[in-house]
C-alpha positions in Angstrom: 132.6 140.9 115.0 134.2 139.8 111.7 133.4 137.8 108.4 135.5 135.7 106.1 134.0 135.3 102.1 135.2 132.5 100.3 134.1 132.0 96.8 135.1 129.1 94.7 135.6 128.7 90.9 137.7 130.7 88.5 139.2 133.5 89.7 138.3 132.4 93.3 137.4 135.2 96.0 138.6 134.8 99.8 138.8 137.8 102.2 139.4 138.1 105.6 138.5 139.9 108.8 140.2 143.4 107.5 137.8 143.5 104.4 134.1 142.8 104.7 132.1 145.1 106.7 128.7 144.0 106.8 126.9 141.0 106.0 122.7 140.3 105.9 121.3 137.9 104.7 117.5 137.3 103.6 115.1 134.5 102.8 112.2 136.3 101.0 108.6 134.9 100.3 105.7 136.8 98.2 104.2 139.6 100.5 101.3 138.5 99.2 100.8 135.0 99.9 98.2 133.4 102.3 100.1 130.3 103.1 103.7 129.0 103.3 105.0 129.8 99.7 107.3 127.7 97.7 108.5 130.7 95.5 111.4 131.7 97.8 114.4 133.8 97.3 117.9 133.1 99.8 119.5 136.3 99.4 123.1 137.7 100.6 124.3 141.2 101.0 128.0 142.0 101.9 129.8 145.2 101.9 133.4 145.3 102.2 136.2 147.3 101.5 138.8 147.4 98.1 142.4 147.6 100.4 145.3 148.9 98.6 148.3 146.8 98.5 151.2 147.7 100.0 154.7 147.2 100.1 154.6 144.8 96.6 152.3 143.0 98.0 149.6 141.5 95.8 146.2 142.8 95.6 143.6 141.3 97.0 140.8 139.7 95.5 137.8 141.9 95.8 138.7 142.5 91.9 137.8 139.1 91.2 134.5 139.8 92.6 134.0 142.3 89.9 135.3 140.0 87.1 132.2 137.7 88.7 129.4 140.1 88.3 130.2 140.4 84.8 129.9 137.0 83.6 126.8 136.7 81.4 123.8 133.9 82.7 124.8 131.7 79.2 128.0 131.0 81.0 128.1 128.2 84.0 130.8 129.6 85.7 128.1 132.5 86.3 127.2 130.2 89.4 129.6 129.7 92.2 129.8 128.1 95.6 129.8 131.1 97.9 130.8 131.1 101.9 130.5 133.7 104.1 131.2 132.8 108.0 130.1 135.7 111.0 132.4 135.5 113.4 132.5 137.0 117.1 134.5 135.8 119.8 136.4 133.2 118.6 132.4 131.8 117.9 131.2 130.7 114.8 127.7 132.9 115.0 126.8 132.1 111.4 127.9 130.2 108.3 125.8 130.7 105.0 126.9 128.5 102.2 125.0 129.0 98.8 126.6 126.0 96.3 124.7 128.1 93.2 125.2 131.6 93.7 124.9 134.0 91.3 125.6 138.0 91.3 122.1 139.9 91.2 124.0 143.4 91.8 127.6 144.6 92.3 128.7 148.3 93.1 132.2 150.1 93.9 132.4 153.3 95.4 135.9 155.4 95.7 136.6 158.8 97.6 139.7 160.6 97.9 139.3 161.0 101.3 139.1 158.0 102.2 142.4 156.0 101.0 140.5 152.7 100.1 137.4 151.4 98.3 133.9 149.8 99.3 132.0 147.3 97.2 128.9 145.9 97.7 128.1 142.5 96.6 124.8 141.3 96.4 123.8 137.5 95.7 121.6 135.1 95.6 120.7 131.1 95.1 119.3 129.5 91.9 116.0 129.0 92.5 115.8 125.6 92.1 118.4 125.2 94.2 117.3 127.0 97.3 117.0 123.6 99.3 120.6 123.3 99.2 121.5 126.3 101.1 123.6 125.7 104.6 122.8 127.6 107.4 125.1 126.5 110.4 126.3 128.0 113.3 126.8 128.7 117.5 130.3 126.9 117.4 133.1 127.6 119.2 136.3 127.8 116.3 
């Protein structure tokens, strides 16, 4: 199984296959509702790896991830269009596309054992924009 992220705007994000290592992804409702709610919450969860460039070639852009999270809410390019595609097979299991994302937490994590980085990247939709998210999928690419 493998992922692409693609993130538009400035400093635009897209990573491949060799760097994002899980995705989930999670529509959440009030626990303590009786009925259907309208107070939802489309939320996306990726780890991935920071790879270290090699040979002069340039780094990738998980760093621009990091330039993202810090962007304060008073600034519209806080909210991005954000897509991240599950792919298995040569099959398009899942495409999630959230037009308003916004970063709700963002974490790195480095060893010296290890050789590379992880992040963890942890979005979600403006609120009033939760209509507008895109679930597709079950394609052949």
């Amino acid at each position: 199984m493998g992922f692409t992220l693609k993130v538009s705007g400035p400093n635009e994000v897209d990573l491949g296959i060799d760097h994002i290592l899980t995705v989930s992804f999670d529509m959440d409702t009030p626990n303590d509702s009786n009925a259907r709610s309208t107070d939802m919450n489309a939320t996306l969860c990726i780890t991935g790896k920071i790879l270290t460039p090699l040979d002069g070639a340039a780094a990738d852009s998980s760093i621009n991830i990091a330039k993202w999270s810090k962007i304060p809410a008073e600034d519209l390019t806080a909210y991005r269009n954000l897509e991240i595609e599950v792919i298995n097979s040569s099959q398009m299991i899942r495409k999630f596309t959230f037009p308003h994302a916004f970063v709700v937490d963002y974490t790195e994590d480095f060893g010296s054992g290890e050789g590379v980085g992880t992040f963890t990247l942890k979005v979600r939709q403006k609120k009033d924009k939760t209509d507008l998210v895109s679930i597709e999928g079950g394609w052949a690419l």
